[in-house]
PDB file of N, CA, C and O in Angstrom, chain B, residues numbered from 101:
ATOM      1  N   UNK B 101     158.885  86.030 180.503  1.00  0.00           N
ATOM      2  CA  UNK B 101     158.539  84.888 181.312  1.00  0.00           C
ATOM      3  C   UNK B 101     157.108  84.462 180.949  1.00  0.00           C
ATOM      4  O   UNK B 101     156.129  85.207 181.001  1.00  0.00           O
ATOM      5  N   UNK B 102     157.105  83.339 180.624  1.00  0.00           N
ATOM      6  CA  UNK B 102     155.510  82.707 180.335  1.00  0.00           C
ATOM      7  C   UNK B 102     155.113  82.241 181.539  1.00  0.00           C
ATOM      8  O   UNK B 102     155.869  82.135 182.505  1.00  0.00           O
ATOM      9  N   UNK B 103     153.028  81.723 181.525  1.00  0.00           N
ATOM     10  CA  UNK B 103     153.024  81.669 182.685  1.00  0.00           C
ATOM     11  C   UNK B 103     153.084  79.967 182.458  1.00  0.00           C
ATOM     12  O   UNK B 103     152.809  79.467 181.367  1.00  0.00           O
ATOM     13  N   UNK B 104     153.417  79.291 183.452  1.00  0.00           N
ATOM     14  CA  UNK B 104     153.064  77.563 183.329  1.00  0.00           C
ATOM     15  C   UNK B 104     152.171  76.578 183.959  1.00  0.00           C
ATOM     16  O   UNK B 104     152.828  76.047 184.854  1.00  0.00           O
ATOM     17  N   UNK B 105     151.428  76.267 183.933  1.00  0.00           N
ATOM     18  CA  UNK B 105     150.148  75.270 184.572  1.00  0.00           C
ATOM     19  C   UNK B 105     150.915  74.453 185.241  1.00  0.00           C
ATOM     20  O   UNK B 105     151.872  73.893 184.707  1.00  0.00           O
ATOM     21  N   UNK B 106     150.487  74.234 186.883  1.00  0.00           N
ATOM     22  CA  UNK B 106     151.273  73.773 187.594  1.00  0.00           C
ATOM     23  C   UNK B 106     149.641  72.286 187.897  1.00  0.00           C
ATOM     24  O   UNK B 106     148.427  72.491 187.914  1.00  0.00           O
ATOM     25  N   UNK B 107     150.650  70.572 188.127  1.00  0.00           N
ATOM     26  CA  UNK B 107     149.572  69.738 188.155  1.00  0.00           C
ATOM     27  C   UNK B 107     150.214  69.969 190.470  1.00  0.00           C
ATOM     28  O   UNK B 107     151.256  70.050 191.120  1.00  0.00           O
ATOM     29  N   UNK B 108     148.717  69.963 190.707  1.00  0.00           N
ATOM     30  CA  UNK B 108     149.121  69.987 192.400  1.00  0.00           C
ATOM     31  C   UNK B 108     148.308  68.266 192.445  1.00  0.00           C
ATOM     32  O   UNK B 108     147.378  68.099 191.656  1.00  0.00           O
ATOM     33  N   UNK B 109     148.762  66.928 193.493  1.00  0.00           N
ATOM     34  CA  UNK B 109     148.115  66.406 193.920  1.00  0.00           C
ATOM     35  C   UNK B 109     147.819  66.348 195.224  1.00  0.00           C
ATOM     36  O   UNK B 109     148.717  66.498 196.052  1.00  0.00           O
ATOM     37  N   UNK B 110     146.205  66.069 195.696  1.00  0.00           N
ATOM     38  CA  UNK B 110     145.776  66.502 196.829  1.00  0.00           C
ATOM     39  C   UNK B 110     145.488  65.487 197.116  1.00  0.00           C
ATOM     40  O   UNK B 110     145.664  64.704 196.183  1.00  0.00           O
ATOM     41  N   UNK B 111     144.946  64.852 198.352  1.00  0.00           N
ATOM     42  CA  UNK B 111     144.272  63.512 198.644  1.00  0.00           C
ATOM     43  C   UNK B 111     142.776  64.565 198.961  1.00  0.00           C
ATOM     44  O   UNK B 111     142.659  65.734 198.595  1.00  0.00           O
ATOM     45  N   UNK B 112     141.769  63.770 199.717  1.00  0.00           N
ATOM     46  CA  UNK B 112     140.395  64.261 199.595  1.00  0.00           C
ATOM     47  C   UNK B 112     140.357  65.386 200.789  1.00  0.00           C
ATOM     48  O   UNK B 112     139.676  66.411 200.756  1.00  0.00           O
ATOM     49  N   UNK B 113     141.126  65.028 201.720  1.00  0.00           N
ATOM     50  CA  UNK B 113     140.875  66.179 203.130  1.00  0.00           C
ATOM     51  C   UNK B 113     141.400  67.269 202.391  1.00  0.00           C
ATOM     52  O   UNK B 113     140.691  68.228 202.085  1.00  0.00           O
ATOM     53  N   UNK B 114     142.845  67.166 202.024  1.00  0.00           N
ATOM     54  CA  UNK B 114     143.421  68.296 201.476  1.00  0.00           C
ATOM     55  C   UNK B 114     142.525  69.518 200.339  1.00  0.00           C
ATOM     56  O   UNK B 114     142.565  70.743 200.228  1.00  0.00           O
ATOM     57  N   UNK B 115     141.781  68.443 199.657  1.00  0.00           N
ATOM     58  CA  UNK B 115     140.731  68.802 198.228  1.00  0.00           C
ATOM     59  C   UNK B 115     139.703  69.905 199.065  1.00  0.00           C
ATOM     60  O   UNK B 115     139.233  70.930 198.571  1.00  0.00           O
ATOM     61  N   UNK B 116     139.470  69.364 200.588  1.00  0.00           N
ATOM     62  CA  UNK B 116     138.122  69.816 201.003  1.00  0.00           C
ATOM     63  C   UNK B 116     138.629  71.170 201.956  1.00  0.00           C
ATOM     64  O   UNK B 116     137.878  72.110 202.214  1.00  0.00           O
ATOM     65  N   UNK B 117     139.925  71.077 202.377  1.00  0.00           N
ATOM     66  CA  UNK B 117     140.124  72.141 203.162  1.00  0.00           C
ATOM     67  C   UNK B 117     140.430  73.259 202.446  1.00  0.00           C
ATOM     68  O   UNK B 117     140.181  74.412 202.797  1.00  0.00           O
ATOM     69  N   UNK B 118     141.064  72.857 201.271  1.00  0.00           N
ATOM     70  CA  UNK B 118     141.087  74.127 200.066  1.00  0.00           C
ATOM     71  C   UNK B 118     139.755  74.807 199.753  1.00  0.00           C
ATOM     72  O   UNK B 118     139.547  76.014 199.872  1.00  0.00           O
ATOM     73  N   UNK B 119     138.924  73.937 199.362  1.00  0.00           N
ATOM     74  CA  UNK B 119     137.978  74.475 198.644  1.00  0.00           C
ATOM     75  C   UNK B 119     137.118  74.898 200.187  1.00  0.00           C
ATOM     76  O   UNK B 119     136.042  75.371 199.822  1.00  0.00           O
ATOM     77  N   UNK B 120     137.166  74.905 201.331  1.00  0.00           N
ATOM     78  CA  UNK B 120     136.739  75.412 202.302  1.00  0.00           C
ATOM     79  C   UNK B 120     137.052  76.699 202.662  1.00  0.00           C
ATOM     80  O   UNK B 120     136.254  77.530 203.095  1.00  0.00           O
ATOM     81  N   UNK B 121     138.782  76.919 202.386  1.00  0.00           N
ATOM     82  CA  UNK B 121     139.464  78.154 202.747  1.00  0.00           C
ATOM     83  C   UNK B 121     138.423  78.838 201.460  1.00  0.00           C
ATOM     84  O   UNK B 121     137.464  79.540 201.782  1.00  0.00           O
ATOM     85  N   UNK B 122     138.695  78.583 200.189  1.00  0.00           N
ATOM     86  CA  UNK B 122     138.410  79.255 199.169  1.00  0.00           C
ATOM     87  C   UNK B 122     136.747  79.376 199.435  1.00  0.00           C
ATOM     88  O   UNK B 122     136.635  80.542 199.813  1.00  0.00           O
ATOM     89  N   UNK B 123     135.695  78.911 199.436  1.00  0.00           N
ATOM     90  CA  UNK B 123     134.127  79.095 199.528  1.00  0.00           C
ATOM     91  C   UNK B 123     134.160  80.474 201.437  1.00  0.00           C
ATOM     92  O   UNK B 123     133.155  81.092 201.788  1.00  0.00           O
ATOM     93  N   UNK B 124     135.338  80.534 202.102  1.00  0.00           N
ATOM     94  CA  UNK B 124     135.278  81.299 203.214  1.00  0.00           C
ATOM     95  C   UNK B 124     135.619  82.359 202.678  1.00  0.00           C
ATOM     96  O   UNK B 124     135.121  83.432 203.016  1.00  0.00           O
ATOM     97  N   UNK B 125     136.709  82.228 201.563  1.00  0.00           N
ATOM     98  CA  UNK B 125     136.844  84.073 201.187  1.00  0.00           C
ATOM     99  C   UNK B 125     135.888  84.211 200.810  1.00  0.00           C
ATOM    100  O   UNK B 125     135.124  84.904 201.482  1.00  0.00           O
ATOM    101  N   UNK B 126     135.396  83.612 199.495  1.00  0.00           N
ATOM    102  CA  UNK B 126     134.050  84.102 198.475  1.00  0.00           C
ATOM    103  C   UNK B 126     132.816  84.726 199.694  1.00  0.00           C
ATOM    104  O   UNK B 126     132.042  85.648 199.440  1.00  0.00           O
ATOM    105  N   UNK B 127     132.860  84.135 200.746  1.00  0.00           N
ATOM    106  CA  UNK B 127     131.703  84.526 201.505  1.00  0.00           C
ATOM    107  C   UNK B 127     131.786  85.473 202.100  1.00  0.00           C
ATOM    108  O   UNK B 127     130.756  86.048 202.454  1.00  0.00           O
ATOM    109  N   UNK B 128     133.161  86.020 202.453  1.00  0.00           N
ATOM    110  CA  UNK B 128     133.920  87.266 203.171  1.00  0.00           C
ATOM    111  C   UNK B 128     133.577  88.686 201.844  1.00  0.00           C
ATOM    112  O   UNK B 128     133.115  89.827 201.885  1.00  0.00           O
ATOM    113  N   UNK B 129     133.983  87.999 201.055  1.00  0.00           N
ATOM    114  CA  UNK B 129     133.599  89.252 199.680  1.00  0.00           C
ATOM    115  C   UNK B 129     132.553  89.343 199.543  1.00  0.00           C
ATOM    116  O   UNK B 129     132.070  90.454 199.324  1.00  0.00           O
ATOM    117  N   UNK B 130     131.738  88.172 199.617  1.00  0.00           N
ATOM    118  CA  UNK B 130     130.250  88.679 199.278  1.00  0.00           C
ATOM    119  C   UNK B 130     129.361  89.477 200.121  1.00  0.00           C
ATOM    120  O   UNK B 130     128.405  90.160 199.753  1.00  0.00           O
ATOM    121  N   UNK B 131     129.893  89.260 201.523  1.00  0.00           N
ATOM    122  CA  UNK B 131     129.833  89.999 202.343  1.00  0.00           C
ATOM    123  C   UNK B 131     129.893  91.336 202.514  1.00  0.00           C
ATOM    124  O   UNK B 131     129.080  92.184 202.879  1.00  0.00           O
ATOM    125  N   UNK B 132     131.411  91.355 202.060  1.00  0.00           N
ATOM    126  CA  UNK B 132     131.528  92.742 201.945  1.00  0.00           C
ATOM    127  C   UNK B 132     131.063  93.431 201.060  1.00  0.00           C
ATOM    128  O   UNK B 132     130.870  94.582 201.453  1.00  0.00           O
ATOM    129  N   UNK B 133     130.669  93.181 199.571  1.00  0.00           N
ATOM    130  CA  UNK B 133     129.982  93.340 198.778  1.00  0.00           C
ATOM    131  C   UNK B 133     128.117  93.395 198.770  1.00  0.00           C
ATOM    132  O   UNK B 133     127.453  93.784 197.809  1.00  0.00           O
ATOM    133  N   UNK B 134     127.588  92.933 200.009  1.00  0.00           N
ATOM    134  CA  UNK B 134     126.369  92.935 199.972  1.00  0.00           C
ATOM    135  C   UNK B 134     126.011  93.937 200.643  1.00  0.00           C
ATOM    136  O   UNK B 134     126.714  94.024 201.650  1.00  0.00           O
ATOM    137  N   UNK B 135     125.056  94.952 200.553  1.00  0.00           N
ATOM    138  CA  UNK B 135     124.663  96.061 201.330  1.00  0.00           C
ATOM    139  C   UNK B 135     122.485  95.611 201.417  1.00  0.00           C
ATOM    140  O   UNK B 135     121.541  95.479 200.637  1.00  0.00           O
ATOM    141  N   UNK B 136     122.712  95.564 202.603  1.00  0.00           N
ATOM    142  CA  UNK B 136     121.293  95.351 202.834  1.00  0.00           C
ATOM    143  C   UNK B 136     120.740  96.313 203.143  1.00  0.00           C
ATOM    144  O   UNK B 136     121.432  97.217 203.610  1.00  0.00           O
ATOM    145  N   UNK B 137     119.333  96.508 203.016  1.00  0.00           N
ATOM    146  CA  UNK B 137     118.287  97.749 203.442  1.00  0.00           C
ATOM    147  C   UNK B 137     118.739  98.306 204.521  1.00  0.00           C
ATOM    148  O   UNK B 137     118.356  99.475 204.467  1.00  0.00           O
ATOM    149  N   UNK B 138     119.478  98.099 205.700  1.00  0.00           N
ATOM    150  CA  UNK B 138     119.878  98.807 207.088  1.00  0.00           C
ATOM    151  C   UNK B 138     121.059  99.001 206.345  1.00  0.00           C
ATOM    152  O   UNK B 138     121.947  98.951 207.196  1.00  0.00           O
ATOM    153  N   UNK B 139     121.610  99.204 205.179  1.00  0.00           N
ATOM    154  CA  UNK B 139     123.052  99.606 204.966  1.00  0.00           C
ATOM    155  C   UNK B 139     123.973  98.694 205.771  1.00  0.00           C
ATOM    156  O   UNK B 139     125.156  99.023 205.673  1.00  0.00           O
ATOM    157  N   UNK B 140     123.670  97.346 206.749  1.00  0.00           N
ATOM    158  CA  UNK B 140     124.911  96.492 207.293  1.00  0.00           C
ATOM    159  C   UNK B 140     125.054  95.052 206.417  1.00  0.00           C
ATOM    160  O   UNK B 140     124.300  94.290 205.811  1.00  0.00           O
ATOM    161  N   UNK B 141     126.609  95.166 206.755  1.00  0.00           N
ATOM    162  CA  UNK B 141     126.266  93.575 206.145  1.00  0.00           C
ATOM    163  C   UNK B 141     126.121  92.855 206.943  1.00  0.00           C
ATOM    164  O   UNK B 141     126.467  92.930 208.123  1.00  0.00           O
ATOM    165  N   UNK B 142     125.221  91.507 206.029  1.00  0.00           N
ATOM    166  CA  UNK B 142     124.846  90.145 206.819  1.00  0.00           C
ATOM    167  C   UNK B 142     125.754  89.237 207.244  1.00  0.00           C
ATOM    168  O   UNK B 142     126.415  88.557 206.459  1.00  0.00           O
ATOM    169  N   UNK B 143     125.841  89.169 208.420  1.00  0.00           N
ATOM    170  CA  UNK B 143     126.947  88.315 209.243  1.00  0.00           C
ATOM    171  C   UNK B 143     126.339  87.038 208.883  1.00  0.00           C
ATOM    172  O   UNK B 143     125.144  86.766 208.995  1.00  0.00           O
ATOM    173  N   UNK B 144     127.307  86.240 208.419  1.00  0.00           N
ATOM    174  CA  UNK B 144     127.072  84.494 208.431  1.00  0.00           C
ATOM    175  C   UNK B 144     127.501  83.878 209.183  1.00  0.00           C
ATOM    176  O   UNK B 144     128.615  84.254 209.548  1.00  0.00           O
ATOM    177  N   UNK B 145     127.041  82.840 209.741  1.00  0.00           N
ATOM    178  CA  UNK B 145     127.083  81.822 210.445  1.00  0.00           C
ATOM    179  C   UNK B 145     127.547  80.993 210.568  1.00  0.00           C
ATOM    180  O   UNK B 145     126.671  80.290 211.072  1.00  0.00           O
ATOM    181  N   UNK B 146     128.935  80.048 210.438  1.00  0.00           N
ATOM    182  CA  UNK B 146     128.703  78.445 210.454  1.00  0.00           C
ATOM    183  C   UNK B 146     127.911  77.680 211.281  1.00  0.00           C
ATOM    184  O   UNK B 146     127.256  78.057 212.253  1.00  0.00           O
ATOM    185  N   UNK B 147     128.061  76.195 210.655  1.00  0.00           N
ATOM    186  CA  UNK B 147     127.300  75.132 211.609  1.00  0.00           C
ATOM    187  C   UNK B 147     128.015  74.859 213.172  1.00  0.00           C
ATOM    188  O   UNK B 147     127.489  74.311 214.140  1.00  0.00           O
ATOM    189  N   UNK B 148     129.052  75.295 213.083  1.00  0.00           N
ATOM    190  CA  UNK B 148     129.714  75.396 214.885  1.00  0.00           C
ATOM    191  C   UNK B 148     129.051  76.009 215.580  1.00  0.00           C
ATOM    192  O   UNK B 148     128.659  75.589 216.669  1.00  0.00           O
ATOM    193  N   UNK B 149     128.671  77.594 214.911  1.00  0.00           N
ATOM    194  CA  UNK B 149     128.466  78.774 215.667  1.00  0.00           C
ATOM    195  C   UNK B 149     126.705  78.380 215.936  1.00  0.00           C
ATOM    196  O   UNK B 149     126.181  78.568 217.034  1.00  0.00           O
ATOM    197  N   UNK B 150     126.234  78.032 215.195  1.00  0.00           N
ATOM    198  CA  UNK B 150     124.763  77.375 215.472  1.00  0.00           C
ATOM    199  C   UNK B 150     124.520  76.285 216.786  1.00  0.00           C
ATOM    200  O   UNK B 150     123.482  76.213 217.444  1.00  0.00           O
ATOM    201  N   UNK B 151     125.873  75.385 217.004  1.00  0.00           N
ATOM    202  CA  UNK B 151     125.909  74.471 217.560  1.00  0.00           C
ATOM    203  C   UNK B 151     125.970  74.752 218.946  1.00  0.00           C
ATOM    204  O   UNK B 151     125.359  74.211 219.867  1.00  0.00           O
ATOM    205  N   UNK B 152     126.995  75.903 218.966  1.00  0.00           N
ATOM    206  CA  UNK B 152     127.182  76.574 220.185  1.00  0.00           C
ATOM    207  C   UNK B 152     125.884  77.664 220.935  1.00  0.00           C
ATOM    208  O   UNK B 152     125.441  77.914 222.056  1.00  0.00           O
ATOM    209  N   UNK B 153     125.682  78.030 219.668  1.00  0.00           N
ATOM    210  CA  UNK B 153     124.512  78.982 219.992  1.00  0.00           C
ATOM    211  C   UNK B 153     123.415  78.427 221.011  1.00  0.00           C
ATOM    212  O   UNK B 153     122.924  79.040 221.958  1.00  0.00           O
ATOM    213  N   UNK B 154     123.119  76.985 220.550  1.00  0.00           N
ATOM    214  CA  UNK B 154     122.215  76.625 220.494  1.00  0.00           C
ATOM    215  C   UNK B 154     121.991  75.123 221.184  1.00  0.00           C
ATOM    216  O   UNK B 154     121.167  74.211 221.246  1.00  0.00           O
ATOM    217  N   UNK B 155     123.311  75.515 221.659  1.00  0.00           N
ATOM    218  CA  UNK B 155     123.780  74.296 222.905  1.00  0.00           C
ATOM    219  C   UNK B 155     123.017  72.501 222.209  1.00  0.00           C
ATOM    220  O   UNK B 155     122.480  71.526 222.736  1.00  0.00           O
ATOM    221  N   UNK B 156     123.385  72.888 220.866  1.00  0.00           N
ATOM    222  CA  UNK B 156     122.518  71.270 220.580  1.00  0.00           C
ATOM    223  C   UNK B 156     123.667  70.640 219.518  1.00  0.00           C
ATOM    224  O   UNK B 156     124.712  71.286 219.442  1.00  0.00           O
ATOM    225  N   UNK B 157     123.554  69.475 218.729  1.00  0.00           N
ATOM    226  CA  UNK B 157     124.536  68.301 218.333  1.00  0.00           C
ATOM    227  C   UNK B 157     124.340  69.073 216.963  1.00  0.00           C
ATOM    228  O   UNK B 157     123.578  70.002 216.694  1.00  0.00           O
ATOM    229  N   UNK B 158     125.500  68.227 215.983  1.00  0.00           N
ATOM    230  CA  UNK B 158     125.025  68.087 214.776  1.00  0.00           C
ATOM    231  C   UNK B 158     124.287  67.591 214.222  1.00  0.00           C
ATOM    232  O   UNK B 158     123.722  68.158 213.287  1.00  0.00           O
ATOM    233  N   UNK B 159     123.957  66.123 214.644  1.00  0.00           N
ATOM    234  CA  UNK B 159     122.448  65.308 214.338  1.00  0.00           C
ATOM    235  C   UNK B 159     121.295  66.270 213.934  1.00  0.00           C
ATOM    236  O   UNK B 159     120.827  66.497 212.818  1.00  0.00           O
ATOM    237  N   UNK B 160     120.926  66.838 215.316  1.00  0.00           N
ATOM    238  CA  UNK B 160     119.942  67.818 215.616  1.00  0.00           C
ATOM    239  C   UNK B 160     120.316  69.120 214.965  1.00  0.00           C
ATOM    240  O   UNK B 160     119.267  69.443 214.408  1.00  0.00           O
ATOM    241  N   UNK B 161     121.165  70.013 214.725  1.00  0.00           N
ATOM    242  CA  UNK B 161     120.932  70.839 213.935  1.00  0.00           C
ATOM    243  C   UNK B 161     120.581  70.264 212.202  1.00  0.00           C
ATOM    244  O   UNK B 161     119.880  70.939 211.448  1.00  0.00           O
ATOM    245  N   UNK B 162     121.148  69.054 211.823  1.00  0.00           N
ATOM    246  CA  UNK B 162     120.683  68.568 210.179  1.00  0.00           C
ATOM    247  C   UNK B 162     119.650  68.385 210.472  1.00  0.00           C
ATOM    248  O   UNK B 162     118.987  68.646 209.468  1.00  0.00           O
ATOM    249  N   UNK B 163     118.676  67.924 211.652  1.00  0.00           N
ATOM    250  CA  UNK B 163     116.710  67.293 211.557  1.00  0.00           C
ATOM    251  C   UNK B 163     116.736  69.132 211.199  1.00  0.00           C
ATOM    252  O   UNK B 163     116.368  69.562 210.106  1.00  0.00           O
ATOM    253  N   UNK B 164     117.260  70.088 212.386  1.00  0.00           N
ATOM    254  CA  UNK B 164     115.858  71.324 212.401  1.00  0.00           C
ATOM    255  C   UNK B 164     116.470  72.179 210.667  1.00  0.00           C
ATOM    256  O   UNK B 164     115.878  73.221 210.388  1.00  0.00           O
ATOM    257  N   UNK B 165     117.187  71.865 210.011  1.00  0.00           N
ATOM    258  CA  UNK B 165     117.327  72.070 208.306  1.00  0.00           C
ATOM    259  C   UNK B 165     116.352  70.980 207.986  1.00  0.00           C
ATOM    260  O   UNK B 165     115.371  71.678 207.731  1.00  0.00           O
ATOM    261  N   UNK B 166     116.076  70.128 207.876  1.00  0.00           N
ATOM    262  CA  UNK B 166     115.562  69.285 207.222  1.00  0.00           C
ATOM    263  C   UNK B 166     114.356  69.248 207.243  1.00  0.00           C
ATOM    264  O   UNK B 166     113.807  68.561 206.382  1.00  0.00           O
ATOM    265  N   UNK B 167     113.602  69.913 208.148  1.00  0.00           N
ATOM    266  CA  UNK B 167     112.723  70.183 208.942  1.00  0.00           C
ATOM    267  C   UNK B 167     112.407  71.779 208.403  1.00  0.00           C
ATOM    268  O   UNK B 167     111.372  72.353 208.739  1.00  0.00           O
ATOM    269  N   UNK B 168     112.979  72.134 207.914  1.00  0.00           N
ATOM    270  CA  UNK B 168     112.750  73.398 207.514  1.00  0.00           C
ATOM    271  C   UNK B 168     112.467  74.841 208.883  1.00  0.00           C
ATOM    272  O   UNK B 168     112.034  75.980 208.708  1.00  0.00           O
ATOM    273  N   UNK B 169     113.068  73.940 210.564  1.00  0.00           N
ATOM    274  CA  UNK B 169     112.968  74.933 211.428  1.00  0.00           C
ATOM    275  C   UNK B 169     114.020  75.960 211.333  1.00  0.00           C
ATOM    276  O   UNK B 169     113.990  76.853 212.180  1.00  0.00           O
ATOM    277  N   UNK B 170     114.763  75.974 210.613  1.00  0.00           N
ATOM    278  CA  UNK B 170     116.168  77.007 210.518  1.00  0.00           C
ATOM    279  C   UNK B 170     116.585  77.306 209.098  1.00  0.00           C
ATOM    280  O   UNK B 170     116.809  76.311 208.407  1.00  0.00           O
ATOM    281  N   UNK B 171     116.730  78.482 208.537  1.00  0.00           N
ATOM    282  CA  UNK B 171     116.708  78.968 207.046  1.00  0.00           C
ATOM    283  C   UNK B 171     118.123  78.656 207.012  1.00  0.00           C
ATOM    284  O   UNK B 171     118.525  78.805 208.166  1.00  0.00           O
ATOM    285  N   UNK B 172     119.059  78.304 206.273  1.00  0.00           N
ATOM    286  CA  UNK B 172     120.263  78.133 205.949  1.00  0.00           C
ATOM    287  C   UNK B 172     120.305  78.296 204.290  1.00  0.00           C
ATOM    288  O   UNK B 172     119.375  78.059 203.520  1.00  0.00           O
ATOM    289  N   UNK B 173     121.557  78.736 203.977  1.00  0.00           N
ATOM    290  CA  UNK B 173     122.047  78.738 202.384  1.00  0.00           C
ATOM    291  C   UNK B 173     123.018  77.499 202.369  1.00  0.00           C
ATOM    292  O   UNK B 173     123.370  76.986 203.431  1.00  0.00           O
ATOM    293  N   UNK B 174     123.331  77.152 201.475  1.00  0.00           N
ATOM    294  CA  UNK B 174     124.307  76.387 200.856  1.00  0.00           C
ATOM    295  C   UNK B 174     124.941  76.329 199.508  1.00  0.00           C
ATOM    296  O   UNK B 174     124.342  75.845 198.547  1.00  0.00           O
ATOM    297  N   UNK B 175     126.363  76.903 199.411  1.00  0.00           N
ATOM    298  CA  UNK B 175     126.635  77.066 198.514  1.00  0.00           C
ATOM    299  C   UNK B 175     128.345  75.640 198.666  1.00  0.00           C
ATOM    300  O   UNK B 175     129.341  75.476 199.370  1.00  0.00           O
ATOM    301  N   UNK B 176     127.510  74.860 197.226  1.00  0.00           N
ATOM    302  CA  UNK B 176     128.499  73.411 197.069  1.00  0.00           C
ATOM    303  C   UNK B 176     128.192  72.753 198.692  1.00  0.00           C
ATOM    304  O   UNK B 176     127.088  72.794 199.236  1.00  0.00           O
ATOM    305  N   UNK B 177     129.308  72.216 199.234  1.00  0.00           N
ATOM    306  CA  UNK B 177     128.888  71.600 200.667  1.00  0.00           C
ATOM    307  C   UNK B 177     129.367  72.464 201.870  1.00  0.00           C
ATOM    308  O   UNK B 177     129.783  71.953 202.910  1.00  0.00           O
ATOM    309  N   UNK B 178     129.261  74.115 201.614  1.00  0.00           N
ATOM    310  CA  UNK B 178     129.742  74.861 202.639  1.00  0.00           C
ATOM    311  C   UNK B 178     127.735  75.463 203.051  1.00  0.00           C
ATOM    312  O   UNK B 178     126.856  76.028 202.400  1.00  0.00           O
ATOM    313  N   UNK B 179     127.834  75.005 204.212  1.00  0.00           N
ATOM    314  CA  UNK B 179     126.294  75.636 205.128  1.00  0.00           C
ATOM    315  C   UNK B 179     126.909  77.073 206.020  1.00  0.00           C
ATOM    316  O   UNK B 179     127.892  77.184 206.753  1.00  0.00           O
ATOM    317  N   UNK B 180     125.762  78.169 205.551  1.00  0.00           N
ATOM    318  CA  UNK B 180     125.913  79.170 206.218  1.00  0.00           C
ATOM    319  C   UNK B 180     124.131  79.305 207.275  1.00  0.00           C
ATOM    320  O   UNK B 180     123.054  78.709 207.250  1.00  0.00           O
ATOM    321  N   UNK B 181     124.509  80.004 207.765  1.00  0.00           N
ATOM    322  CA  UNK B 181     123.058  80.545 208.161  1.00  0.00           C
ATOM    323  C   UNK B 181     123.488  82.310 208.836  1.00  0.00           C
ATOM    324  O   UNK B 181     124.473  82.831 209.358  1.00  0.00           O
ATOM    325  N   UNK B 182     121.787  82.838 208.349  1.00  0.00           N
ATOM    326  CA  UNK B 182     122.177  84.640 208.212  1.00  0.00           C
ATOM    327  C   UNK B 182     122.052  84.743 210.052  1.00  0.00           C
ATOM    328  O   UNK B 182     121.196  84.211 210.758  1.00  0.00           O
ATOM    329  N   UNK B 183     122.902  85.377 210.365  1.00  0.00           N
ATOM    330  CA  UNK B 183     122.773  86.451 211.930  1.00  0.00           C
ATOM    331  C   UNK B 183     121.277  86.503 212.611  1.00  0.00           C
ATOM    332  O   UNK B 183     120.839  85.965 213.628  1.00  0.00           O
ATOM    333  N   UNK B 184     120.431  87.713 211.251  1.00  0.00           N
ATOM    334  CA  UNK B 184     119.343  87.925 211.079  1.00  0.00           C
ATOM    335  C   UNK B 184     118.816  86.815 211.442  1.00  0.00           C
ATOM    336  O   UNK B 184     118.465  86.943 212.615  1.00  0.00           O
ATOM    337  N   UNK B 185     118.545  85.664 211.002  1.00  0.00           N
ATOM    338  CA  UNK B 185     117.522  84.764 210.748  1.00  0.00           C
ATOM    339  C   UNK B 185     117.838  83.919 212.191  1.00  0.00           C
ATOM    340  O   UNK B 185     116.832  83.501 212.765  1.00  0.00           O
ATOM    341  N   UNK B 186     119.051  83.655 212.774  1.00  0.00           N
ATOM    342  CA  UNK B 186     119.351  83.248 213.983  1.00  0.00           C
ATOM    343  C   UNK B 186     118.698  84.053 215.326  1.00  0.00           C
ATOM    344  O   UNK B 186     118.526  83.435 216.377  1.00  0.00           O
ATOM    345  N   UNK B 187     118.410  85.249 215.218  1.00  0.00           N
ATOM    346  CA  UNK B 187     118.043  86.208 216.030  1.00  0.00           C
ATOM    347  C   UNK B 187     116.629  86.216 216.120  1.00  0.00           C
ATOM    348  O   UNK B 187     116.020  86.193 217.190  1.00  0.00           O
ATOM    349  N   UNK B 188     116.081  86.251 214.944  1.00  0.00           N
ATOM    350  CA  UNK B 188     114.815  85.975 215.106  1.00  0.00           C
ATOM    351  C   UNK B 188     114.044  84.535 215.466  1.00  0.00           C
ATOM    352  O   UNK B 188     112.826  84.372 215.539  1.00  0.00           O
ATOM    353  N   UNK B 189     114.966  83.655 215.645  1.00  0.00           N
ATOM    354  CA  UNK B 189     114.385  82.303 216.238  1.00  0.00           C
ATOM    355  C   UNK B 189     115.066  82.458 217.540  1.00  0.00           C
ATOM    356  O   UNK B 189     114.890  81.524 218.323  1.00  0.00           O
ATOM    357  N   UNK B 190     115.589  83.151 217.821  1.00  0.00           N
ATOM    358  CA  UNK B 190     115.765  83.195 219.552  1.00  0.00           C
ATOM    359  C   UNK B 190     115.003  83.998 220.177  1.00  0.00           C
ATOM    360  O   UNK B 190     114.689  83.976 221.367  1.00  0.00           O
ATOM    361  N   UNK B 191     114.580  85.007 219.036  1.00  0.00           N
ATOM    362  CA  UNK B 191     113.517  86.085 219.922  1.00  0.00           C
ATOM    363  C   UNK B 191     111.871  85.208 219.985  1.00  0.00           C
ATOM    364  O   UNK B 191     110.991  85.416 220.820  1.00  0.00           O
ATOM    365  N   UNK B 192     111.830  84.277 218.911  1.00  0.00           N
ATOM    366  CA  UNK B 192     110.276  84.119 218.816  1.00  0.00           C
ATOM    367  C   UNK B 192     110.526  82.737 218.816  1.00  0.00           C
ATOM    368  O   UNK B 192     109.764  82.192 218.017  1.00  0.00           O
ATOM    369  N   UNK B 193     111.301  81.915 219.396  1.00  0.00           N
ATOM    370  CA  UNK B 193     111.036  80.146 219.523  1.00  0.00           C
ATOM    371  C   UNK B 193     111.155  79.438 218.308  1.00  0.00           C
ATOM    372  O   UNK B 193     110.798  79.909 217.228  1.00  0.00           O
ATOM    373  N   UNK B 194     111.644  78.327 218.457  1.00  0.00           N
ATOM    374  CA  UNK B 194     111.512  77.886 216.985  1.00  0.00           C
ATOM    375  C   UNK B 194     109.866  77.433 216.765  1.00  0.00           C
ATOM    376  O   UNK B 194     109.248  77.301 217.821  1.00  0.00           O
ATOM    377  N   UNK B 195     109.330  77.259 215.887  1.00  0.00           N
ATOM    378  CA  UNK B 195     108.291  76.271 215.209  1.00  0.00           C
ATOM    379  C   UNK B 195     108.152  75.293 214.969  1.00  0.00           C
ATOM    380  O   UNK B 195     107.117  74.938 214.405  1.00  0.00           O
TER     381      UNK B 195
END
């Protein structure tokens, strides 16, 4: 049995929820794959869990990124932010 290249067509939501599922594993492995100085891994964040956290909009969480009040990664158009770094702006206020 050979293998055969299959053509899939997607429209753009479809394009984005794939590559969403797929950038959520990669982040689950990297996860599990990352061992930090306390030996735990770094829990990530989405922009929901920020939203909720933090009882504020999306507007306002893109100013305090933009703004450089909240450390976030971004890998392609998936935003994470570390546990760590959430914890320490609740313990000490933002800036």
């Amino acid at each position: 049995m050979t293998n055969q290249n299959k053509v899939v067509f997607l429209d753009a939501e479809e394009f984005y929820q794939k590559l969403e599922f797929i950038l959520d594993e990669k982040i689950k492995i990297n996860n599990t794959n990352n061992h930090f100085s306390n030996n735990e891994t770094e829990k990530l964040l989405k922009r929901k869990d920020i939203i909720k956290i933090f009882d504020i909009s999306y507007p306002t969480l893109d100013k305090w990124m933009k703004t450089g009040q909240i450390p976030f990664n971004k890998i392609g158009r998936k935003v994470t932010f570390k546990k760590s770094d959430v914890d320490k702006i609740i313990e000490g206020g933002l800036k």
